[in-house]
N, C-alpha and C positions, 0 to 999 in steps of 0.2 A: 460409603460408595464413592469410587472416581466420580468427580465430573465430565472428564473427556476418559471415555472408557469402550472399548468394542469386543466384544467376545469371540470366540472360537468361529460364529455360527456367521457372522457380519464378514471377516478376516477371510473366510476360505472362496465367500461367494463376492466374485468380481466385479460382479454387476455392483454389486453395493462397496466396496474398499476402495477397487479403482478411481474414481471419482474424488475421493477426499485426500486431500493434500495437506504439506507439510513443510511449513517454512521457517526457517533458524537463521537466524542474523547476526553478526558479532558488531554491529554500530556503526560499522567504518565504510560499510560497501558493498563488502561479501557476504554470501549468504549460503545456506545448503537448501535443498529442497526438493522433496520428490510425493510419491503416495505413501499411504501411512502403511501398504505393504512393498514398499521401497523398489516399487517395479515404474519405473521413470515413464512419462504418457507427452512431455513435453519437450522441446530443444532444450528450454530453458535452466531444466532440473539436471539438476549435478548434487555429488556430497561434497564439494570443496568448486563452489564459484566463486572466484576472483576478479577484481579491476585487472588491468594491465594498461596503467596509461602509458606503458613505454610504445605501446603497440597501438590504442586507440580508446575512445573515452567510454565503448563497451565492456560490459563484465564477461568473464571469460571457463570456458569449465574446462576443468584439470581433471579430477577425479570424480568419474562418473558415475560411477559406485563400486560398492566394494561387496563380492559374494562371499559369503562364511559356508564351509563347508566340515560338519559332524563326523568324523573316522569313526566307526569300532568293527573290530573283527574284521578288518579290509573292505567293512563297507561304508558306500562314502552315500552322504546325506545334504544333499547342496540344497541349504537356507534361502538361495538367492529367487530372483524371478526377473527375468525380461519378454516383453512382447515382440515377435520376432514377425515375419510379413506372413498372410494370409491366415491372419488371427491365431498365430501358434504362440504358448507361453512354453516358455523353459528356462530353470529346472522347477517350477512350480512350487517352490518353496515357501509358500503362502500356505500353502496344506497343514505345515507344520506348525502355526500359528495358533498358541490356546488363549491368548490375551494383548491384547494393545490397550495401554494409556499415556497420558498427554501430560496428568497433573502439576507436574515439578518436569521432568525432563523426559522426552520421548522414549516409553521404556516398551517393547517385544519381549513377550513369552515365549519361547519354542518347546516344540516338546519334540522329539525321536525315540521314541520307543522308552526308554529307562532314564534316558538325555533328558532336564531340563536344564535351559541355556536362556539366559538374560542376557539383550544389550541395551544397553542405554545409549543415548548419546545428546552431545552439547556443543557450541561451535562457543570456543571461545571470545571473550568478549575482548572488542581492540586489536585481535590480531587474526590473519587469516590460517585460521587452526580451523581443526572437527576435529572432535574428542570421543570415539568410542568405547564403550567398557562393557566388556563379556563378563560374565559371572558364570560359573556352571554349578550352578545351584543343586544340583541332582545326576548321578550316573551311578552301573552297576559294575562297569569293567573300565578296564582304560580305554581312552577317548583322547583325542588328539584333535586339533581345529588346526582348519586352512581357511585360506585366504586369495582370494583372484580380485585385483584392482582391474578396470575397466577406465583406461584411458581414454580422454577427448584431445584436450589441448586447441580447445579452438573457439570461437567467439560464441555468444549463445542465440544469435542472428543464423549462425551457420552450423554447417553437418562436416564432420569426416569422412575418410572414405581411406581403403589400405591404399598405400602409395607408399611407392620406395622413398622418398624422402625423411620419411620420421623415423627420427632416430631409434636404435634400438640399446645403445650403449645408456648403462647403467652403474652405478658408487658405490660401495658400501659404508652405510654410516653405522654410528651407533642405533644397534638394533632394528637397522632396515637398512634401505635406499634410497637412491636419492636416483629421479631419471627427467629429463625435460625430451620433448619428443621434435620440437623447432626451434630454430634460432629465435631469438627475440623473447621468448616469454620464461619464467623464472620457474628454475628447480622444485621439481616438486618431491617434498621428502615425507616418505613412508615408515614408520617406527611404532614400533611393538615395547611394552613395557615389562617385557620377557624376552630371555636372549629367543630365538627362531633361527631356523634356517629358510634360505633364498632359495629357490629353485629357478633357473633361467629356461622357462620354456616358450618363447613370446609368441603370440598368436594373434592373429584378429577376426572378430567376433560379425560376422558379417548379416547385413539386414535386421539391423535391431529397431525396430520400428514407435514410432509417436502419436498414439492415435490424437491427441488434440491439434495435434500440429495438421493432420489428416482433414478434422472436421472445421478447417479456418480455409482449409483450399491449397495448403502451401506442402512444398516435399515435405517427406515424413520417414526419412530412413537413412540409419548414416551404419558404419564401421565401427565398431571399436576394439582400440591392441589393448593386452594383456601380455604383461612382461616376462608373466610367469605368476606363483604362488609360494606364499609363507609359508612354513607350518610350524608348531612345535606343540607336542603333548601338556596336556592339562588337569589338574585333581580335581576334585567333587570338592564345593567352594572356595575354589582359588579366584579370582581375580587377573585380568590382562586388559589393558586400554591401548588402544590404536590410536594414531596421530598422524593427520596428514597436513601439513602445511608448507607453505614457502620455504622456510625458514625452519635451522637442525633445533632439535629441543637436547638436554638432556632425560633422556627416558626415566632415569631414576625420578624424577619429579613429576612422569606422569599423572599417577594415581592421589596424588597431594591437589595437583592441579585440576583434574577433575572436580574432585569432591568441593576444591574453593568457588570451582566454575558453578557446581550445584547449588550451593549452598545461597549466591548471587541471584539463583533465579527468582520470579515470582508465581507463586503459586497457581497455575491456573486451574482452581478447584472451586469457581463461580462465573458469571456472566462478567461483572465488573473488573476480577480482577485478568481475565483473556483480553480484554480490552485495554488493560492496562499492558499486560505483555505485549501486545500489537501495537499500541503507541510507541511503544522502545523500538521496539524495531522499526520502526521510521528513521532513529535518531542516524546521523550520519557524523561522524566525528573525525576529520581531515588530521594530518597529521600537523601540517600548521596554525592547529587550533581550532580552524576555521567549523561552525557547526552550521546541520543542515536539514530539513525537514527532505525525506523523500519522498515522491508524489503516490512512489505504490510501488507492487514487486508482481513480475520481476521484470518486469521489461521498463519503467518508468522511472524518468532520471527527475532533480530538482528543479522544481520549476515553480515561478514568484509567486501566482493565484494560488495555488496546489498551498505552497509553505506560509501564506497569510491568513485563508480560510483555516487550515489546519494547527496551527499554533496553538489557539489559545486551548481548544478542546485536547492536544495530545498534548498539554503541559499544565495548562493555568485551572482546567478541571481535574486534572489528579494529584494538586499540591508541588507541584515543581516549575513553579515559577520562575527559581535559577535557569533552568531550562529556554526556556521562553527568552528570557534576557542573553544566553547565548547565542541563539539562533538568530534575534535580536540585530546583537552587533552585526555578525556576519551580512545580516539584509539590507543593516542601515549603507553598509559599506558599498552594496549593490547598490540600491536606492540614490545615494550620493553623487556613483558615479555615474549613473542616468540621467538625474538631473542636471550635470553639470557637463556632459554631454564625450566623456572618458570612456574608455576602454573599459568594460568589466572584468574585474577582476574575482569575480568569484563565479563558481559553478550553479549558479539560480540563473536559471535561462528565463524569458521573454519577457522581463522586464518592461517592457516597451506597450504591452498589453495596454486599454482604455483605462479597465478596472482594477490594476495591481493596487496602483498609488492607494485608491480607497479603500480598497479590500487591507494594504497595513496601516490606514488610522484606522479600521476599524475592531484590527488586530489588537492595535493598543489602546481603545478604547475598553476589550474586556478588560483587559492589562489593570484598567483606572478601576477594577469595579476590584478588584483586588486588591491593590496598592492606595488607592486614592488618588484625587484628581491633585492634590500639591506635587505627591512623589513622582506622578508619569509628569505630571508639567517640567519638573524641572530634569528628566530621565529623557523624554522624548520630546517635549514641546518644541524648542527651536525647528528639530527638524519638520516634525507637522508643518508649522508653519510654510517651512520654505517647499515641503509638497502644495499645499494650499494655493500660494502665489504662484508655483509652475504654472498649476493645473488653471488657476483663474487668470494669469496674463496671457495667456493661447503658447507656451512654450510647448507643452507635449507635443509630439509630432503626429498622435494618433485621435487625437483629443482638441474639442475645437467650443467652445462656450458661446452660445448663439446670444442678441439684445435679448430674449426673454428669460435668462439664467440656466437654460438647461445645456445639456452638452451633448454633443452631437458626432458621432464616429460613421467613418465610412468601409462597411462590412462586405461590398458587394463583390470586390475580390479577394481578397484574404479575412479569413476567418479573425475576429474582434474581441469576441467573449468564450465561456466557458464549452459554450454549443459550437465546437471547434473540428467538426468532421467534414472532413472534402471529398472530393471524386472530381479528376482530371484537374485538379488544381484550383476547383472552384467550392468554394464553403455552400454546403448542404443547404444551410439554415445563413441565408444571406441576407443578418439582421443589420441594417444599414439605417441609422437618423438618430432616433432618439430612441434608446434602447431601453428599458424598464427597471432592469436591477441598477443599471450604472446611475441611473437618473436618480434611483433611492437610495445606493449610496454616497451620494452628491450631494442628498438634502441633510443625510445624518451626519455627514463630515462637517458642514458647514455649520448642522446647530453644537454638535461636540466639541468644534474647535470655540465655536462661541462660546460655549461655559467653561471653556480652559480660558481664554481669553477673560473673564470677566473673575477662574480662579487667581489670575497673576494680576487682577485689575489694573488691565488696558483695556479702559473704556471705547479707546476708539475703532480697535480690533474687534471690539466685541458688538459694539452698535452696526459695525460694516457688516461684519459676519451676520448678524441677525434680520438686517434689511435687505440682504442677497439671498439668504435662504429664505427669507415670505415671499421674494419675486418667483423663487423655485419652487415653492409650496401652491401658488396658485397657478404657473404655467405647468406644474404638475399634471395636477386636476385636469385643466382643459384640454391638457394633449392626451393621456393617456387613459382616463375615467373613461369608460362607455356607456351607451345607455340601457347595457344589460349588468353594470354594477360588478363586472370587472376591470381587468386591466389590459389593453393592446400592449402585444410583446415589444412591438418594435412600431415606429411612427417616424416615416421619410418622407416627405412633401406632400402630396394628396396620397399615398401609399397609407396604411392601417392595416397589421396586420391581426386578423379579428382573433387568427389562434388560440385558445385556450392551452397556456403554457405554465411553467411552474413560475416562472422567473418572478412571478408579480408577487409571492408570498415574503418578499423583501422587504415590500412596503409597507407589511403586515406586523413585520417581525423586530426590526428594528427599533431603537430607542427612543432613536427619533425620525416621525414619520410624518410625509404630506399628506395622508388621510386621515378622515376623523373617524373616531371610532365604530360607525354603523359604516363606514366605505370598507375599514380593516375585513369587520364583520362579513361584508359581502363578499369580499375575496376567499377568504379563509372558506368561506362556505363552496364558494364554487370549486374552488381546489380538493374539498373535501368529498364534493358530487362527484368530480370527472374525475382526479389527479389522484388521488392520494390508494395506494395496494401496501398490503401488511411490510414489504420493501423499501417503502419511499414515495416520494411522487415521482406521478410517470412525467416524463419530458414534452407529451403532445397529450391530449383529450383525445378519448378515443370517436370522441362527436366528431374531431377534427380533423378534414381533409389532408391525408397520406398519412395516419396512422400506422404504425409500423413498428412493434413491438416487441418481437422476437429477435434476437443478437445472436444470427446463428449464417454459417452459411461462408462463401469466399470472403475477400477483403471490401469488396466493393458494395456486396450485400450489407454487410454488418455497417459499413461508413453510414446506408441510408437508412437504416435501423439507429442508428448509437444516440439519437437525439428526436427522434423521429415517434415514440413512445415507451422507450424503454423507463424504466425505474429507479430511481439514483437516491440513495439513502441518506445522502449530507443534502440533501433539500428536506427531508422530513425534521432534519433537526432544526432547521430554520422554522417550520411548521410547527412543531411542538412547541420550539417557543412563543409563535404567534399565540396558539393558541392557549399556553398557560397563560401570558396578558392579557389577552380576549376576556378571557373566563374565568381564572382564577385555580382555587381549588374546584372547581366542578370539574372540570376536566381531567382532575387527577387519576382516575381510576381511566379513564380512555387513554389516554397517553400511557397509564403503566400498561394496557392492553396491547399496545400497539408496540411497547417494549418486548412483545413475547415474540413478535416477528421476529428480530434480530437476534433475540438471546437462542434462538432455532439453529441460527448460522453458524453457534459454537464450535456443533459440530457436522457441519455438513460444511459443502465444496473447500477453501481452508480452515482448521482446523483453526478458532481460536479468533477471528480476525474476519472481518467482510469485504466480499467481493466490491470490483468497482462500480457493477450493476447487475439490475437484473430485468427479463422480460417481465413486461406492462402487461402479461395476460399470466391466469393461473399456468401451473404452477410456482410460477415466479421464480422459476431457474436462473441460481446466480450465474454472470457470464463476464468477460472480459481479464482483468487481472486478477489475482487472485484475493488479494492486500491493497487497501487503497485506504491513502491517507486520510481523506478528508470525511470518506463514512465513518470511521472508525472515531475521528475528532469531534464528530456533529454528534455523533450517540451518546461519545462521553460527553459533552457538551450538554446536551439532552437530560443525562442524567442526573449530572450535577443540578439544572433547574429542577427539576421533578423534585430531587431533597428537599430545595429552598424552599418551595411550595408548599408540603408536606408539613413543615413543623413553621 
C-alpha cells in the first residue's frame, strides 16, 4: 500500500483535500504548488512559479494552472476546479477523482464514465520546467483532451485583475506557444509532446478567489486570462506530457525526460525518506554556483540563523555531507564579508543577527562529529577563530561582551533573536541584556574552540579559551538559574524575565554546557511540564502571562500569537537531544513516541514535509508556511540521534 495515498472518498469531500497541499521544487528557486485536488486556496500557489530577478528579488507565478478537459460524443468533462466568490466551485472536477498518491511523483486517478485518465507530474530539477504526463489508461470510444492554461504573470505578494494592458499576442512554437502577458518578465512556453492544435479564444476568468489568503485578513481575489485551449485526440494507452517553462524544449525529448526526471526522485513511501524529499527541497542551487539553504516555502527567502540551525540536520543527518561543505563555502563567503565589514555579496540575509556567528561554529561543530575534529580544524578552524576574536574584541555591532564574560544585546527596538515578531515596528518579545540561548551558545563555542585549539596544540589558545568560558560558566549560573530551577529568558539590569520559555532547552542540549547535570535535569523537566505538545515546544507556558496560542486571525493578530505560545518543532529536536543525554536509552521508547507526532504530518497540511508551526493548544493545527527548513532539519537531526542510541 501507498504511503501518501487518498481515495475516491477523502478527494471528493473538500472539507478534508482542500486543506492538504502540494509542493515541488526544481533546487534553483522555483517551485509548483497548489492542493492535492489542484484547486489553488493561496496567492502563493501557481503550477510554474518563478524568480524574476530582472523585475524584483520576489518569486513570480506564470502559470497558474492548467484545466484538462475529457471530449466524447461532444460531451465535455472538465477535470479542473477553482473556488470562485461566495463559496462557489467550478467545474468541480474533484468528483472525478478515484485515487491520489504521493509515492515516487504526484500521480491523479480520473475516471468519466468508461475514461480512465492518469496524470503525473514532476518539476524538473535545475531548470524552471513542470512536467505533466497523461496516460489514458482506459476508454471505450474516441476521446480527445483539451487543455485551458490560466495565466497570472504577476508576483506572489500580488493579485491580477483584467486590464487592457496585458498582452494578448501569442508564437507558435514547436508543439505549442509561447506568450508573455507584460513587459519585463520572460516567455512563457507551452508544449505538448503530440502535434495539437491551438485555439485562440482569450478570456478572463474573473473572481477566482483564495480562501487562505481570506483567513490572514488580506484580499483574496484576483482575474485570470486564458489564451485559449489545445486540443488533440488520444488512444486508450497512449502517452502525452505537457511542458511549461521559460525556455523552448525540444518536444521530442519530452517523454525521455520525464521518466529521467522520475527515475531521480526519492521515494516517499516512509516517514524518513518524505523528510528526506523535503530536505531537497530546501536546496537552492544559483547559477553561479553559489548554494543555499532556504528558510521555508513559499514565501521565505535565505536567511543566516534559518541556513546554520538547518544545515547539519538537511545534510550531515542523511549522508550528504558534500552538501554541507557547499553551502559551506557559500556562507563562509557571507560570514567573511561581515566581519571584515564589505558589502554582501551573497543572498543569506541578516547576517548581522547576535546569534548567527554561533549558530555557524555550531553548525560545524556537527560537521567535527562526522569528519573529525583534525579534518574541520584544518577545513574551518582559521575561520572559527577569526569569528571568535570578532565576537570577543567587541567588533560586532550588535553584540557587546560585558567584565563578567557573558554577552549582552540590545532587543528593545529591533527584534535580536529567533522570537522576531513586531507590531508597529516594535519586537513583540523585547528580549533585551543577557538573552539565554546566545549566552549558551557562547559557552559551547568557547569550550569547542578550546579543544580545536588544544587538536592543533596551541596551548595558549586553548588555556585562554578555557579560563574565559569558566568565567562564562559561573556568571552563567548566577544570572540566569532561578530559584525555581529553571532558566530566565532574558536578564537586563534589575529586569528578569520569569517567563517560562523554550529558549533555555539550549543549555540542556548542547555538548558543551554551563549547567551540571541535576540543573540540565531541572530544565528538561519543566520544559516537559509546561513546553513540550506532540508538535514541539510551545514558545510561552501556558502558566505564563499573555499566553497566546492560536496562529489564526489578521496580521497583527498572528504577530502577537507567533511567539507568544505557539509550537515550533526544531525546538523539540534540541529537546530530544537533551534528553537522550539526560537519560540515555530510557528514553528511547518516549522520544520514538513523540516521533509519531510528526510522522502524522506526512500527510496532513503539506504533504510530505512540516509546517513552520503549530497552535500551543490541541488540536495543534499546523499554521504559518507550509515547508520550513529548520523542523524538517531538527527531526532529521532527531533521528539520526534516536539510531545512535538504539544500537
Amino acid at each position: 500500500m501507498s504511503y501518501l495515498k487518498f481515495e475516491h472518498a477523502l478527494m471528493t469531500n473538500l472539507q478534508e483535500s482542500l486543506p492538504k497541499e502540494l509542493l515541488r521544487t526544481n533546487r534553483s528557486g522555483a517551485y509548483s504548488c497548489s492542493t492535492i485536488v489542484d484547486c489553488n486556496t493561496r496567492k502563493y500557489h501557481g503550477l510554474l512559479v518563478v524568480p524574476v530577478p530582472e523585475l524584483d528579488d520576489d518569486n513570480h507565478v506564470l502559470l497558474s494552472s492548467l484545466d484538462c478537459t475529457v471530449v466524447q460524443h461532444g460531451a465535455e468533462f472538465n477535470l479542473g476546479l477553482h473556488k470562485y466568490q461566495s463559496n462557489h466551485f467550478s467545474p468541480n472536477g474533484h468528483k472525478y477523482i478515484r485515487e491520489f498518491d504521493c509515492d515516487r511523483v504526484p500521480t491523479t486517478l480520473y475516471r468519466v464514465g468508461g475514461v480512465i485518465l492518469k496524470k503525473e507530474v514532476v518539476f524538473q530539477h535545475y531548470e524552471d520546467r513542470i512536467l505533466i504526463r497523461y496516460t489514458l489508461v482506459d476508454c471505450h470510444s474516441a476521446t480527445t483532451l483539451r487543455f485551458r492554461p490560466f495565466l497570472a504573470f504577476r508576483s506572489v505578494r500580488q493579485f491580477t485583475h483584467e486590464n487592457g494592458a496585458a498582452s494578448r499576442d501569442y508564437t507558435t512554437v514547436d508543439n505549442g506557444i509561447k506568450t508573455c502577458m507584460y513587459a519585463g518578465y520572460p516567455d512563457l512556453y507551452m508544449q505538448f509532446s503530440k502535434k495539437n492544435e491551438f485555439h485562440f479564444v482569450p478570456d478572463w476568468y474573473r473572481g477566482v478567489e483564495y480562501p487562505k489568503e481570506q483567513e490572514r485578513g488580506y484580499a483574496s481575489n484576483e482575474d485570470l486570462y486564458v489564451p485559449g485551449y489545445f486540443e488533440f485526440p488520444i488512444r486508450k494507452g497512449e502517452t502525452v506530457v505537457f511542458a511549461a517553462s521559460i525556455s523552448e524544449i525540444d518536444t521530442r525529448k519530452l517523454k525521455t525526460l520525464f521518466d529521467k526526471e522520475v527515475d531521480a526522485r526519492t521515494p516517499r513511501n516512509n516517514f524518513f525518506h518524505c523528510l528526506i524529499n523535503a530536505a531537497h527541497q530546501f536546496h537552492i542551487h544559483e547559477k553561479n554556483d553559489d548554494r543555499y539553504i532556504l528558510a521555508g516555502y513559499p514565501w521565505f527567502k535565505c536567511r543566516a540563523r534559518d541556513t546554520f540551525i538547518s544545515l547539519p540536520g538537511l545534510t550531515l543527518s542523511i549522508e550528504e555531507d558534500d552538501y554541507f561543505e557547499l553551502v559551506m563555502k557559500t556562507a563562509e563567503r557571507a560570514i567573511r564579508e561581515f566581519i571584515e565589514g564589505k558589502e554582501n555579496t551573497t543572498k543569506i540575509a541578516e547576517m548581522d543577527q547576535p546569534d548567527v556567528l554561533l549558530w555557524a561554529i555550531w553548525a560545524m561543530q556537527q560537521y567535527s562529529r562526522k569528519k573529525g575534529k583534525e579534518y574541520t580544524l584544518k577545513k574551518y578552524g582559521e575561520l572559527m577563530k577569526r569569528m571568535m576574536l570578532f565576537i570577543e574584541n567587541n567588533q560586532h555591532p550588535n553584540v557587546q561582551v560585558k567584565d563578567n564574560g557573558l554577552l549582552w544585546i540590545d532587543g528593545k527596538d529591533k527584534a535580536m533573536t529567533w522570537m522576531n515578531s513586531t507590531v508597529n515596528g516594535k519586537p513583540v518579545v523585547p528580549r533585551t541584556g543577557y538573552v539565554v540561548e546566545i549566552n549558551a551558545l557562547w559557552y559551547n563555542a568557547l569550550m569547542y574552540c578550546a579543544t580545536l585549539a588544544e587538536e592543533d596544540k596551541n596551548e595558549q589558545d586553548a588555556e585562554h579559551l578555557r579560563n574565559f568560558a569558566d568565567k562564562v560558566k559561573h556568571s552563567f549560573v548566577d544570572t540566569f538559574l532561578n530559584e525555581y530551577g529553571y532558566l530566565y529568558d532574558y536578564v537586563g539590569g534589575n529586569m528578569m524575565d520569569w517567563s517560562v520559555r523554550p529558549n533555555m532547552i539550549f543549555a540542556a542540549a548542547f555538548d558543551y554546557s554551563p549547567l551540571d547535570q541535576n540543573q540540565k535535569k531541572k530544565v528538561l523537566d519543566i520544559c516537559t511540564r509546561e513546553l513540550l505538545t506532540p508538535k514541539g515546544l510551545r514558545s510561552l507556558s501556558p502558566k505564563s502571562g499573555g499566553y497566546n496560542p492560536v496562529y489564526v486571525g489578521p496580521q497583527l493578530q498572528r504577530d502577537y500569537a507567533y511567539h507568544q505560545g505557539t509550537a515550533w518543532p526544531w525546538l523539540a529536536g534540541f529537546y530530544m537531544e537533551a534528553s537522550l543525554k539526560l537519560y540515555k536509552r530510557t528514553r528511547l521508547s518516549f522520544i520514538e513516541r513523540m516521533m509519531v507526532g510528526y510522522e502524522d504530518e506526512m500527510n496532513s497540511h503539506c504533504l510530505g514535509t512540516i509546517s513552520e508551526l503549530f497552535d500551543g493548544n490541541p488540536p495543534f493545527t499546523g499554521r504559518g508556511a507550509i515547508s520550513f527548513a529548520m523542523n524538517v532539519a531538527e527531526i532529521l537531526r532527531a533521528l539520526e540521534l534516536l539510531e545512535k542510541y538504539q544500537y
